[in-house]
KOLTORPA-62075 format. One record per residue: x, y, z of N, C-alpha, C, O in turn; residue number from 1. Coordinates in pm, whole numbers, always signed. Last residue first. Example, Ala and Ser with C-alpha at 12.3 -4.5 7.8 and 13.67 -1.06 7.14 Angstrom:
! KOLTORPA-62075
rec n_px +1285	n_py -225	n_pz +708	ca_px +1367	ca_py -106	ca_pz +714	c_px +1290	c_py +3	c_pz +787	o_px +1341	o_py +114	o_pz +804	num 2
rec n_px +1319	n_py -569	n_pz +780	ca_px +1230	ca_py -450	ca_pz +780	c_px +1320	c_py -330	c_pz +780	o_px +1424	o_py -332	o_pz +846	num 1
This chain:
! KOLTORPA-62075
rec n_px -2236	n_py +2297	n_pz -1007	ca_px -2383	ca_py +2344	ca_pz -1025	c_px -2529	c_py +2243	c_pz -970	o_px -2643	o_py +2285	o_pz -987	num 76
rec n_px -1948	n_py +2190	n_pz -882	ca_px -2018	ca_py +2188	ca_pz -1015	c_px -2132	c_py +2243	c_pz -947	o_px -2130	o_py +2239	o_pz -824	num 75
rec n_px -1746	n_py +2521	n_pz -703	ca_px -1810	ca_py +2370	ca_pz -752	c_px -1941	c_py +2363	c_pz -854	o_px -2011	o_py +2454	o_pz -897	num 74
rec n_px -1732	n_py +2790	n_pz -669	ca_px -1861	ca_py +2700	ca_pz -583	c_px -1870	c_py +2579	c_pz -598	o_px -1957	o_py +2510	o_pz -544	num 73
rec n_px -1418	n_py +2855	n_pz -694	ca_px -1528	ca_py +2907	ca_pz -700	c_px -1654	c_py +2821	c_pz -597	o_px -1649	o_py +2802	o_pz -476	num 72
rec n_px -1153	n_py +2642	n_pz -611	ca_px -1243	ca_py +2752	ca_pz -696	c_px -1324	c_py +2763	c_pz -738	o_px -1347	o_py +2692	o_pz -835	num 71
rec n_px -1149	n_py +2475	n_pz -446	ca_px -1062	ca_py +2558	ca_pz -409	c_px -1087	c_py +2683	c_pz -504	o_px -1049	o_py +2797	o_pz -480	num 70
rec n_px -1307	n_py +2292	n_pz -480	ca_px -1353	ca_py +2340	ca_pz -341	c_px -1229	c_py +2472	c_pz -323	o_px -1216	o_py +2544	o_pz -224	num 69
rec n_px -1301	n_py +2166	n_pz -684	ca_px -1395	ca_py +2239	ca_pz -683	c_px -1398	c_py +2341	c_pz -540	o_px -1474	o_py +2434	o_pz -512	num 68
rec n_px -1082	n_py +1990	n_pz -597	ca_px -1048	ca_py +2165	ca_pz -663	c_px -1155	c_py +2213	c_pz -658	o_px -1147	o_py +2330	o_pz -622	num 67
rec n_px -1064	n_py +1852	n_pz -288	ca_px -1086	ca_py +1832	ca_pz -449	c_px -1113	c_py +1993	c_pz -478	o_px -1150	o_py +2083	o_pz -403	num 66
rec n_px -755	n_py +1722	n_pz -147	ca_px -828	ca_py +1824	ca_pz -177	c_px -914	c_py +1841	c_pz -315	o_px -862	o_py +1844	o_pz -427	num 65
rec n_px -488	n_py +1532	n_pz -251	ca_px -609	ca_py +1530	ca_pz -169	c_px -730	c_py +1626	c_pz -163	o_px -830	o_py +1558	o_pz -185	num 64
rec n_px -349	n_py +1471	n_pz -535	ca_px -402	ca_py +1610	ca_pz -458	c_px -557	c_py +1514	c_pz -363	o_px -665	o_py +1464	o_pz -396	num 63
rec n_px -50	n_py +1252	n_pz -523	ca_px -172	ca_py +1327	ca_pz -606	c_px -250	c_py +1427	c_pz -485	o_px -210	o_py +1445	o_pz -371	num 62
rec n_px +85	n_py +959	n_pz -516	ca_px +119	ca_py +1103	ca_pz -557	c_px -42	c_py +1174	c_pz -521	o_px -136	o_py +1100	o_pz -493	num 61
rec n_px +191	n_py +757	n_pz -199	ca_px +84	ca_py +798	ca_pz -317	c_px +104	c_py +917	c_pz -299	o_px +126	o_py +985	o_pz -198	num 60
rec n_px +513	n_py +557	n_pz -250	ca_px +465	ca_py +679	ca_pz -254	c_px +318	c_py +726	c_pz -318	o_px +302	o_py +736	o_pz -440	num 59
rec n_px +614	n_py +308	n_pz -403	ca_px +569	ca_py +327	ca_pz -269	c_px +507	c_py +461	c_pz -220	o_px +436	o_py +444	o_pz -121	num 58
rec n_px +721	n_py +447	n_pz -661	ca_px +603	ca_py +321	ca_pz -656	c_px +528	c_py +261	c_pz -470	o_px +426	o_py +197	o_pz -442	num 57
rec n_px +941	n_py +551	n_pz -604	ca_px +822	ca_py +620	ca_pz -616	c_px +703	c_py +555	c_pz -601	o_px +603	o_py +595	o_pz -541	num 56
rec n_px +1110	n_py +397	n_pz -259	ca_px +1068	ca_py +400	ca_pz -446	c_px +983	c_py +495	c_pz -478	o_px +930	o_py +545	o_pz -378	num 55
rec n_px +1274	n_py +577	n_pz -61	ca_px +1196	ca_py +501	ca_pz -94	c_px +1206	c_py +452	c_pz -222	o_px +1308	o_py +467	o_pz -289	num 54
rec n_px +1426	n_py +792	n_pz +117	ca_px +1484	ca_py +653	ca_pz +126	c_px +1370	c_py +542	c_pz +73	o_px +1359	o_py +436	o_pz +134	num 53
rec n_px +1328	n_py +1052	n_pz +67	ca_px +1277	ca_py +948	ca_pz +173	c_px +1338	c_py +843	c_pz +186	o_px +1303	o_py +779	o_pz +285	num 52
rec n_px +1511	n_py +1106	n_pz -139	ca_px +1559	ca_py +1172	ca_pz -13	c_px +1450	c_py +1124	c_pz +78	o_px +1476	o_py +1157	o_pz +194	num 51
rec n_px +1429	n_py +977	n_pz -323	ca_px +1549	ca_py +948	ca_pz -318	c_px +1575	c_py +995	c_pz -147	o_px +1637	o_py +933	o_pz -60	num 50
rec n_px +1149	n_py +1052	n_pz -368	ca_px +1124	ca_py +958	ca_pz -345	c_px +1317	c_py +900	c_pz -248	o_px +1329	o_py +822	o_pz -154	num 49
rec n_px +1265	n_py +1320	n_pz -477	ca_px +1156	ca_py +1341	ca_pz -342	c_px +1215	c_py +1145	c_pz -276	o_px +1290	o_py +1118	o_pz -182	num 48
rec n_px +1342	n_py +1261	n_pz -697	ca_px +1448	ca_py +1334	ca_pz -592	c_px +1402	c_py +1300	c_pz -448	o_px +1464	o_py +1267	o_pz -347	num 47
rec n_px +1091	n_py +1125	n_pz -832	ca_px +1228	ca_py +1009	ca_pz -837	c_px +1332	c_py +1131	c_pz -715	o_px +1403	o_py +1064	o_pz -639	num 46
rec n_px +955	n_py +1365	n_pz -847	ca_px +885	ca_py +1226	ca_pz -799	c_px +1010	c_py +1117	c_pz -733	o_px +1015	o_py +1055	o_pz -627	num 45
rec n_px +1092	n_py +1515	n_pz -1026	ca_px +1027	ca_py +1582	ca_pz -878	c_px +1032	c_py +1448	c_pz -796	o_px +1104	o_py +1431	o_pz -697	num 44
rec n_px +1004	n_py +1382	n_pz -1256	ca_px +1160	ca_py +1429	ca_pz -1202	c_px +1170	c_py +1457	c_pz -1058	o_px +1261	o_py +1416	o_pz -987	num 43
rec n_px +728	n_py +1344	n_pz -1252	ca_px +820	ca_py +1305	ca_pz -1260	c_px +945	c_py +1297	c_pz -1226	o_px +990	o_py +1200	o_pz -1164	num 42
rec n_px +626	n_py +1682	n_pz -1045	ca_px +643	ca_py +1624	ca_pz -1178	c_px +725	c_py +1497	c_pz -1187	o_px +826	o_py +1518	o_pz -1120	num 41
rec n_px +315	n_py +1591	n_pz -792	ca_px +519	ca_py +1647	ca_pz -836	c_px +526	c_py +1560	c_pz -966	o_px +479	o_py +1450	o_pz -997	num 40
rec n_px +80	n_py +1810	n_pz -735	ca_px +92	ca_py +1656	ca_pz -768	c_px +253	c_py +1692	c_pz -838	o_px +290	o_py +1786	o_pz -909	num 39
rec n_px -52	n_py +1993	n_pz -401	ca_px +76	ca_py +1967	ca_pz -551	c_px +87	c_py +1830	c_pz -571	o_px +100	o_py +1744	o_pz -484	num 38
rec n_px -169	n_py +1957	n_pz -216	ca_px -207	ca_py +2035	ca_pz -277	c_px -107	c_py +2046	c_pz -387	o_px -114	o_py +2146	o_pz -459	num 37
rec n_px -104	n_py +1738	n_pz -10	ca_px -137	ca_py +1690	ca_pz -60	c_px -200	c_py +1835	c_pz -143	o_px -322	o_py +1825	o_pz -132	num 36
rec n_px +128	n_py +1927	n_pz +161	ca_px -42	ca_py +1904	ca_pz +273	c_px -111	c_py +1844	c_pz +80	o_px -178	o_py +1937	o_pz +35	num 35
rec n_px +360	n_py +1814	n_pz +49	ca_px +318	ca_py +1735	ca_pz +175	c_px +203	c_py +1782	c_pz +233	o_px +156	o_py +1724	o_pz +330	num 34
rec n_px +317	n_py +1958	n_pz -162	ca_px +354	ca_py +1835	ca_pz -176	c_px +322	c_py +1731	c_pz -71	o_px +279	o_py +1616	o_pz -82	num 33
rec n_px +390	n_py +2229	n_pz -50	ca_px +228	ca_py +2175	ca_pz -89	c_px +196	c_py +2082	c_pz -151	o_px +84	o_py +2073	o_pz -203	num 32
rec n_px +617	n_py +2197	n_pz +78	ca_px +499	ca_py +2231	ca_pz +174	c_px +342	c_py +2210	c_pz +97	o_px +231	o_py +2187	o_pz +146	num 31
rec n_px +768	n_py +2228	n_pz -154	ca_px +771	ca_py +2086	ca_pz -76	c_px +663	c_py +2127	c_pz +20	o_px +601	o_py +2021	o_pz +35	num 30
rec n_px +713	n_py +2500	n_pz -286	ca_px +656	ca_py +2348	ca_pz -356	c_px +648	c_py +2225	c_pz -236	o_px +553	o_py +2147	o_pz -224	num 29
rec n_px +804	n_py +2620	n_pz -118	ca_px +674	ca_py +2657	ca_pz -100	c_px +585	c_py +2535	c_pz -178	o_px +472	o_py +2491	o_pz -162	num 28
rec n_px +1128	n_py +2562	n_pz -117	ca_px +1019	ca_py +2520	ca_pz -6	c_px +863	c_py +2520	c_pz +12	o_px +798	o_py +2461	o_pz +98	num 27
rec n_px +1184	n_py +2398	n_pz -369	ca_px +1140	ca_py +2496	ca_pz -350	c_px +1055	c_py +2474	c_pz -240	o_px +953	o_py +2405	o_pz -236	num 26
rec n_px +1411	n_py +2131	n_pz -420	ca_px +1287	ca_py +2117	ca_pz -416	c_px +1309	c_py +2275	c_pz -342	o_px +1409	o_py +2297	o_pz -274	num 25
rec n_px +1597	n_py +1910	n_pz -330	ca_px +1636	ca_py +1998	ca_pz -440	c_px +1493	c_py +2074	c_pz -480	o_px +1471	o_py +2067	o_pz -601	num 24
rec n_px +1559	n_py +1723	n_pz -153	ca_px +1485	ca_py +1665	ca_pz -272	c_px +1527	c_py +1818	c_pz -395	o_px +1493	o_py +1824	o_pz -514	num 23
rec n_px +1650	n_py +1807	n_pz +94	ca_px +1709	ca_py +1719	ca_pz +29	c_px +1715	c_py +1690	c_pz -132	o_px +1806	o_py +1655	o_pz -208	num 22
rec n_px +1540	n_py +2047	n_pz +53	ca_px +1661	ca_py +2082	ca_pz +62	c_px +1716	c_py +1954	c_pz +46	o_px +1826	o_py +1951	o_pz -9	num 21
rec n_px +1262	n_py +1955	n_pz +110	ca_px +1297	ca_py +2097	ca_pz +43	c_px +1416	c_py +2068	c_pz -46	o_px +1416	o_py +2063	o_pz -169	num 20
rec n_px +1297	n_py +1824	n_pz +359	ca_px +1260	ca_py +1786	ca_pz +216	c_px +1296	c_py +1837	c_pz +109	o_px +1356	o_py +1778	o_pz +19	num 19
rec n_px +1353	n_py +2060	n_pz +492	ca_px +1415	ca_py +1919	ca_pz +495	c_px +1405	c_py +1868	c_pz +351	o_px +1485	o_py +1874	o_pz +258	num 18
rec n_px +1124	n_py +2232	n_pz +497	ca_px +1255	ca_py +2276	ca_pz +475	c_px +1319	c_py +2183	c_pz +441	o_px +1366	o_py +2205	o_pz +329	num 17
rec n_px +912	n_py +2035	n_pz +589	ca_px +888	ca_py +2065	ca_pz +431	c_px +1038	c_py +2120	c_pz +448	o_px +1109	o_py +2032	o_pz +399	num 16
rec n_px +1132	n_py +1806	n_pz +815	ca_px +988	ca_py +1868	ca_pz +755	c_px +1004	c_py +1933	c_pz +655	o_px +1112	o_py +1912	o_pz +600	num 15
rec n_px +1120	n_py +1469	n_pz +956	ca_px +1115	ca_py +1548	ca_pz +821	c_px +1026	c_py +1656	c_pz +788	o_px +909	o_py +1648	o_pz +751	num 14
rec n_px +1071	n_py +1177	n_pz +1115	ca_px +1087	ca_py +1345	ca_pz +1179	c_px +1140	c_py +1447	c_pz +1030	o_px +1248	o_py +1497	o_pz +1061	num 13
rec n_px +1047	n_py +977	n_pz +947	ca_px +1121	ca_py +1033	ca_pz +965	c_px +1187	c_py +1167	c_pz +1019	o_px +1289	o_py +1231	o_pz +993	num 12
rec n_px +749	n_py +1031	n_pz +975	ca_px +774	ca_py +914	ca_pz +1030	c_px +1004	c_py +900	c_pz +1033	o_px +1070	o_py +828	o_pz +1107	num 11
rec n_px +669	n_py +1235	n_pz +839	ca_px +670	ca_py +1261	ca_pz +944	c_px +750	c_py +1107	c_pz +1030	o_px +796	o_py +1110	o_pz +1145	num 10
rec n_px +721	n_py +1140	n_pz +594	ca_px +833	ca_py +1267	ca_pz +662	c_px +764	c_py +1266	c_pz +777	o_px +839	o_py +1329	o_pz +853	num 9
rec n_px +569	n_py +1007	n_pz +547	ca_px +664	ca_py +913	ca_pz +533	c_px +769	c_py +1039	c_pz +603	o_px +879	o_py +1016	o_pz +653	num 8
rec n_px +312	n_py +1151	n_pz +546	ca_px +338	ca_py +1021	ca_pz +650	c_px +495	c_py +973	c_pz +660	o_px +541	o_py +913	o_pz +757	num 7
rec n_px +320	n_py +1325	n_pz +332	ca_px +365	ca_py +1377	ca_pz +451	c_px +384	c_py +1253	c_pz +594	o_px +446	o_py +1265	o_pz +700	num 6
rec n_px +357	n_py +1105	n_pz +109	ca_px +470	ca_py +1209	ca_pz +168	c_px +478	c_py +1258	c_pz +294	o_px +578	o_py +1256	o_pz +367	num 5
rec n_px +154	n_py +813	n_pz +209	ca_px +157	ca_py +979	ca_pz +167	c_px +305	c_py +1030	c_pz +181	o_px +369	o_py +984	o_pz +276	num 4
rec n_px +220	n_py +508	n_pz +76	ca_px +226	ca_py +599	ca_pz +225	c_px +256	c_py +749	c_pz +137	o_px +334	o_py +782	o_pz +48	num 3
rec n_px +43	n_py +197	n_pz -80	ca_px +110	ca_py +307	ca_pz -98	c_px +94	c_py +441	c_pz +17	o_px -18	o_py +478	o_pz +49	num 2
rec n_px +84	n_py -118	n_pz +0	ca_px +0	ca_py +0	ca_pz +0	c_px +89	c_py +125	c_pz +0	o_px +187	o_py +143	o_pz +71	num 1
C-alpha cells in the first residue's frame, strides 16, 4: 500500500525545509507536496522519493483536496 509524503516525513521526523533541501525542491513546492495540494512532476517524484529513502512506486502522488472546493462554488 502506498504511504503519503507527509506520512513518510513525518515518520522520519522530516519537515517541508528538509525535504525541500534534500529533494532539491522549492520550499513553497515541498509544503504543498506534503499538505497533498501539488501533484510532483516526474523528475520531482524520483528526488523526493530518493531523499525518503523510498521507491516512487511506494509513494501515493496526487491532490487530496478536491479543486472544486478551491475555486469558485463547484459543479452546479
Amino acid at each position: 500500500m502506498a504511504t503519503s509524503v507527509a506520512d513518510l516525513c513525518a515518520a522520519k521526523g522530516m519537515n517541508a525545509e528538509q525535504l525541500a533541501a534534500q529533494a532539491g525542491l522549492d520550499v513553497g513546492r515541498a509544503t504543498a507536496i506534503l499538505m497533498s495540494r501539488w501533484t510532483p512532476s516526474p523528475a520531482e517524484r524520483q528526488r523526493i522519493a530518493a531523499a525518503l529513502g523510498t521507491s516512487i512506486d511506494e509513494i501515493a502522488w496526487g491532490h487530496a483536496t478536491p479543486i472544486q472546493h478551491l475555486y469558485g462554488h463547484g459543479p452546479a
